[in-house]
C-alpha positions, -999 to +999 in steps of 0.1 A: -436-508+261-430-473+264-410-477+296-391-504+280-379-477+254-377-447+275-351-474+294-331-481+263-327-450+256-313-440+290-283-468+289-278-457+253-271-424+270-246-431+295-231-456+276-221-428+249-188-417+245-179-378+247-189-370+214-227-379+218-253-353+229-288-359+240-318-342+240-351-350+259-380-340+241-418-328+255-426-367+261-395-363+284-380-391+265-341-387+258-327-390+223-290-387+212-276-370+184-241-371+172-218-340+175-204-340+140-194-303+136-167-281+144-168-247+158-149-223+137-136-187+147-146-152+135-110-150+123-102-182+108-135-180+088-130-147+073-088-161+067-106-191+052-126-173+028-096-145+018-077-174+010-101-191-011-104-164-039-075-162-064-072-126-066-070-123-031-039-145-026-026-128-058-027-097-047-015-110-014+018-121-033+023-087-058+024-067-023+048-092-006+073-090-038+070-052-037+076-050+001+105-076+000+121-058-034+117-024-019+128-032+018+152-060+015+166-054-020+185-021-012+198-042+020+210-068-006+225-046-026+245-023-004+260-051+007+269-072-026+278-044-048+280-012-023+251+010-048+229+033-032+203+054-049+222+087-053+256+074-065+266+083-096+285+055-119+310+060-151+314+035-178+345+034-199+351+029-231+382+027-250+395+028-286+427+025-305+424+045-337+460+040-361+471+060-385+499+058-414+520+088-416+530+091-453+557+115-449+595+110-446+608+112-413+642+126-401+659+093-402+639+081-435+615+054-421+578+056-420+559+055-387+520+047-375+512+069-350+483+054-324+458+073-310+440+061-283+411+082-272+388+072-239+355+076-236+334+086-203+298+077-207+285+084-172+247+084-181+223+066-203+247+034-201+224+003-214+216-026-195+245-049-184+259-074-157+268-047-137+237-024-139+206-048-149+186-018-158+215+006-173+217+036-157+197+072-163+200+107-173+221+112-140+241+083-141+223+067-112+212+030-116+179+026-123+172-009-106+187+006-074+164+035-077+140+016-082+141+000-049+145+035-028+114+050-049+091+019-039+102+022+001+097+061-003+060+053-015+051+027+007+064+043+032+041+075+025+013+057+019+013+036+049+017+069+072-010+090+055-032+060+059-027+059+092-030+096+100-062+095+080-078+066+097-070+085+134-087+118+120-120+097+108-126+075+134-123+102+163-144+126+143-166+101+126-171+081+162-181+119+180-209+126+150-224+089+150-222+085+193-235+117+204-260+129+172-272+166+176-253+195+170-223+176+168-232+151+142-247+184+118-211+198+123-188+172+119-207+162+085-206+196+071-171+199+080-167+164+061-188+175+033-170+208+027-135+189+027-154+163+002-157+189-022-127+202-027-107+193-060-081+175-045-054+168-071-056+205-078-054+217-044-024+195-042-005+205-068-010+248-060+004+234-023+031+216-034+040+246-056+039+266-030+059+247-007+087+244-034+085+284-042+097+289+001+132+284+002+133+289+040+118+252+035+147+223+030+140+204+001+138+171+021+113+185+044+090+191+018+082+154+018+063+157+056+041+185+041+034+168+013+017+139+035+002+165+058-017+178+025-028+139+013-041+134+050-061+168+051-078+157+019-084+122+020-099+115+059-133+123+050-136+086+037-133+072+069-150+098+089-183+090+071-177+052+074-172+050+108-200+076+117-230+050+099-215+020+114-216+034+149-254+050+144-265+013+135-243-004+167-253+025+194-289+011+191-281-028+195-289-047+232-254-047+244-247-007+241-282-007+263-265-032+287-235-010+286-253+020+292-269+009+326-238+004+337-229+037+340-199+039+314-188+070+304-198+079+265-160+079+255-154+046+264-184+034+247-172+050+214-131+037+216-139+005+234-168-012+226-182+010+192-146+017+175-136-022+178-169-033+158-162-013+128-127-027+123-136-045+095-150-020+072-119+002+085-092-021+070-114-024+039-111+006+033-078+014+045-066-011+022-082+001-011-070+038+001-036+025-002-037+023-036-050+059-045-022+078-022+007+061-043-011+070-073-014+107-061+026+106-047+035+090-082+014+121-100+031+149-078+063+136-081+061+131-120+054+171-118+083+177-096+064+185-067+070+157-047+102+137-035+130+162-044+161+149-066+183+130-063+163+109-039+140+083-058+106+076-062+088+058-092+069+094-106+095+110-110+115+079-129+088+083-151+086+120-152+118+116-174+099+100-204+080+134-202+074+140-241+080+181-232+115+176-222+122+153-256+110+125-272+150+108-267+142+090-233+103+079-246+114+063-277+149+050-271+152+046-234+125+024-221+146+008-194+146+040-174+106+045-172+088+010-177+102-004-149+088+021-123+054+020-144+054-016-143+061-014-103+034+017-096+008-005-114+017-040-096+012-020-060-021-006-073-032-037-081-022-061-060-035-037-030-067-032-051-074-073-048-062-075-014-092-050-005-114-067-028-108-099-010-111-085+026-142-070+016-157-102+004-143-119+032-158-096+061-191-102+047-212-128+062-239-127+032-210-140+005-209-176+003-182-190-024 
């Protein structure tokens, strides 16, 4: 009987198509099972799972509308209307004012004499068809500014991002790899950076920096990233340093080590790559805090000099010291870039959010 079985079994098994399996137990008898399951990537899970939360996808949107209205928009413009962010536009008015002269004239009649009086307004023009935002203190349109302030902060914050991320993984990777003396001086290095008041810091430097005038005004723009990357890579350096003392113990950096590799390319090659994920993580949420720090210094006039754009120093022009005019009757010129500063924040605050959750193999949703 059993053999009668174990038989059946057997023709069941090459009679199967290619999505049957079998499996031959202790008895040595063969069963089948059916392959019902797909194999998914590492990537497309964690896509799978950013795409499932809300926030994630709309944060993923508020950072594709700033990107496209800050890189495309000025294109769009240029080209429809000719603005750019440091041209200066007039808007004309005109009136005819009459007036009856009551006195005889030489030949007896009466005359009305017209005067007709013109009026310049080249700032502080309201919103229209022509500027959809009016125009500012300067006469520049704000919607056009607009644009040019967001590419000037992306821009920033994309660079010092990636200057920061540099400095912490080659520090952070040298402490974590080799231990010792190097690890105790890279981490008080990191610690002593950690506690300095940065926004503080920032704004003597900047001060500074503006009080040299062998310095061009538009240069001061590369120092001013130079200072946000000397304060912020700390972040990173003490990220990648735990993630490489908990992968520099697993089986395959033994394997590696047999080999004979040299310790650098352990770090960069095979060490680096694994902490990827908590690197854009955090790269991602760090994106967020340098606007709001470029947004801060320019308000104070220490960042991108005038009459280029940039959405602090829009602001900076509701400033209740210089007047309550622009605060109370102008809203056009200052919402705007508040609205935009906290849209970026935000949407780059979710995108993080969502990466995070999406990295992590514990969250099931």
């Amino acid at each position: 009987m059993n053999k009668q079985k174990e038989t059946e079994l057997k023709n069941q098994v090459d009679t199967s198509n290619e999505h049957n399996n079998s499996y031959t137990d202790a008895s040595g008898v063969e069963t089948i099972f059916e392959q019902n399951f797909r194999v998914i990537s590492p990537g497309r899970m964690v896509a799978k799972r950013f795409f499932r939360s809300k926030l994630s996808v709309i944060g993923l949107f508020m950072i594709i509308f700033v990107f496209a209205f800050s890189f495309i928009g000025p294109l769009i413009i240029d080209l429809t209307w000719g603005y750019n962010e440091t041209q200066v536009f007039k808007v004309e008015r005109t009136s005819d004012m009459v007036t009856t002269a009551d006195f005889p004239a030489p030949d007896g009649r009466s005359y009305d004499y017209f005067d007709k009086s013109v009026t310049v307004i080249s700032f502080k023009a309201p919103p229209s068809g022509d500027h959809w935002l009016g125009t500012d203190t300067s006469g520049f349109d704000v919607f056009t500014r607009l644009m040019y302030g967001g590419r000037i902060s992306l821009i920033i914050s994309f660079i010092v991002i990636f200057l920061e991320t540099i400095i912490g993984v080659v520090l952070g990777g040298l402490a974590g790899y080799f231990g010792k003396w190097v690890d105790q001086t890279v981490m008080r290095v990191v610690d002593i950076f950690a506690c300095l008041p940065g926004l503080p810091i920032l704004l003597v430097l900047s001060a500074t920096i503006s009080s040299i005038e062998s310095i061009p005004a538009e240069h001061r723009i590369y120092y001013l990233m130079a200072f946000l990357t000397l304060m912020g890579w700390t972040g990173v350096a003490r990220i990648v340093r735990g993630q490489i003392l908990m992968l520099r113990e697993q089986e395959y950096m033994m394997a590696a080590t047999t080999t004979g590799i040299r310790p650098f390319k352990k770090i960069f090659k095979h060490l680096i790559p694994n902490t990827m994920p908590q690197l854009i993580v955090s790269m991602t949420l760090g994106l967020g805090g340098i606007i709001l720090y470029e947004s801060t210094l320019s308000y104070l006039g220490l960042g991108v000099p005038f009459p280029r754009a940039a959405w602090g120093s829009m602001i900076a022009l509701a400033d209740p010291s210089r007047g309550q005019e622009i605060l109370a009757n102008y809203p056009n010129m200052w919402v705007p870039a508040g609205v935009l500063i906290i849209v970026t924040v935000l949407g780059f605050s979710f995108i993080g959010d969502g990466l995070r959750d999406a990295f992590d193999p514990r969250m099931k949703r």
